[in-house]
C-alpha positions in Angstrom: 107.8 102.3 82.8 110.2 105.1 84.0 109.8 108.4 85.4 112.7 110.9 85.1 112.8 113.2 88.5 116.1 115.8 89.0 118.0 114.0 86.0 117.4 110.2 88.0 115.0 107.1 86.6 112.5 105.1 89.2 110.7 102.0 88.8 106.7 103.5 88.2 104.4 100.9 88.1 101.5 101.2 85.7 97.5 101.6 86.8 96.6 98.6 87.6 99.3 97.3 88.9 99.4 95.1 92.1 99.7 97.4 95.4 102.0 94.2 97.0 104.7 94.1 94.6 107.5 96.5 94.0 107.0 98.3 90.1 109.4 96.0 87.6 112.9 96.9 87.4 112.6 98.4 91.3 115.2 96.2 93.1 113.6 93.2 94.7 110.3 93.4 92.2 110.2 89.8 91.1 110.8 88.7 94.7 108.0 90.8 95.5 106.3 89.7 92.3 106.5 85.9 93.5 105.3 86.4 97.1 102.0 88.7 96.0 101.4 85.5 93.3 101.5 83.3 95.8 99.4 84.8 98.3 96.8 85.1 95.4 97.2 81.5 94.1 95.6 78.3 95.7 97.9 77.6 99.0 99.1 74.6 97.7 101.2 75.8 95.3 103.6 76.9 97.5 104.5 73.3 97.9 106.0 73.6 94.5 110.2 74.5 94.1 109.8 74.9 90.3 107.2 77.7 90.8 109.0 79.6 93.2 112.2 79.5 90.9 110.5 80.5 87.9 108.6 83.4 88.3 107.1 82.9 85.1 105.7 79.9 85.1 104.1 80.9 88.7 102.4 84.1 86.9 101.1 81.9 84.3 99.5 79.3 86.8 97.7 82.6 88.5 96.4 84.0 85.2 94.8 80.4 84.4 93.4 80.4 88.2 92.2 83.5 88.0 90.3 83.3 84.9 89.1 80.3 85.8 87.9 81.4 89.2 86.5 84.5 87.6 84.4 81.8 85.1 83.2 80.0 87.7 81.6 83.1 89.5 79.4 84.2 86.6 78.1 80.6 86.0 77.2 80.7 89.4 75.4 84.0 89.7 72.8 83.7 87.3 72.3 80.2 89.4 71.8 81.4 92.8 68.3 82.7 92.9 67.4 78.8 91.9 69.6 76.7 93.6 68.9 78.6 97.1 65.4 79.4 97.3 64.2 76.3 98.9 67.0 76.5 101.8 67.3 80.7 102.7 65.3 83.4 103.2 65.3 85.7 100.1 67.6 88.5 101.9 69.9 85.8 102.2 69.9 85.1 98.5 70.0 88.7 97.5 73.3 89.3 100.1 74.8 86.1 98.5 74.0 87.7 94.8 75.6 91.4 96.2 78.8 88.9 97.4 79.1 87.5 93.9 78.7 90.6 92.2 81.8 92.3 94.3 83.9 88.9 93.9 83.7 89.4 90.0 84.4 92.8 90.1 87.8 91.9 92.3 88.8 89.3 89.9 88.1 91.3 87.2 90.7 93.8 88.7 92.8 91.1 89.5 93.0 89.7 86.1 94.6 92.9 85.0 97.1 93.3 88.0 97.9 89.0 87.1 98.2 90.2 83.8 100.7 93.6 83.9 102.8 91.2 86.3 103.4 88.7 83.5 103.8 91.1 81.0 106.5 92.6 82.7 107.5 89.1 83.6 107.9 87.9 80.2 109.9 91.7 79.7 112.2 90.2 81.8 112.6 86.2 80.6 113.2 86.2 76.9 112.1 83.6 75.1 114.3 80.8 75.0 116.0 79.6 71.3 
């Protein structure tokens, strides 16, 4: 997405769109674009060349951890009540429930920032023939 200003085009990124990373086609984006998916992504991951080369693929590793993540948090919710009772106080629980309930509501968001990143991403790397 462009916006025209005095006759001149700039880089806006859409809503949504990661606060870390420069709006695509802004000089230095996908550098930015790697680094923000990184620092989202399970630390290991930067032990990986091929990801850090391929943009794409790393986006694609970070939508799949993200979801995932994401999954994993609303299986747990409805869980916590149960599997904590016998070992915290009920504040406790009802603290941990309130932490669960703003960790889903950030992946949520981050889902769609994960996701406008790979679609501009994908913009950008053509399928191959």
């Amino acid at each position: 997405m462009f916006d025209i200003m005095c006759g001149m085009t700039r880089p806006v990124a859409p809503a949504g769109w990661p606060q870390a990373v420069l709006p695509a086609g802004a000089p230095g984006w996908e550098e930015s674009a790697v680094s923000w998916l990184l620092d989202i992504s399970p630390p290991e991951l930067r032990g990986y060349a091929v990801l850090r080369r391929h943009p794409v693929a790393l986006v694609r590793f970070a939508v799949v951890h993200t979801d995932a993540f994401r999954e994993g948090a609303l299986r747990a919710l409805p869980q916590a009540r149960t599997t904590l009772s016998d070992y915290v106080q009920p504040d406790v629980i009802e603290e941990f429930v309130a932490a669960w309930e703003h960790e889903i509501v950030r992946l949520v968001a981050r889902r769609r920032a994960v996701g406008l990143v790979e679609e501009a991403l994908r913009r950008r790397y053509a399928p191959r023939d």
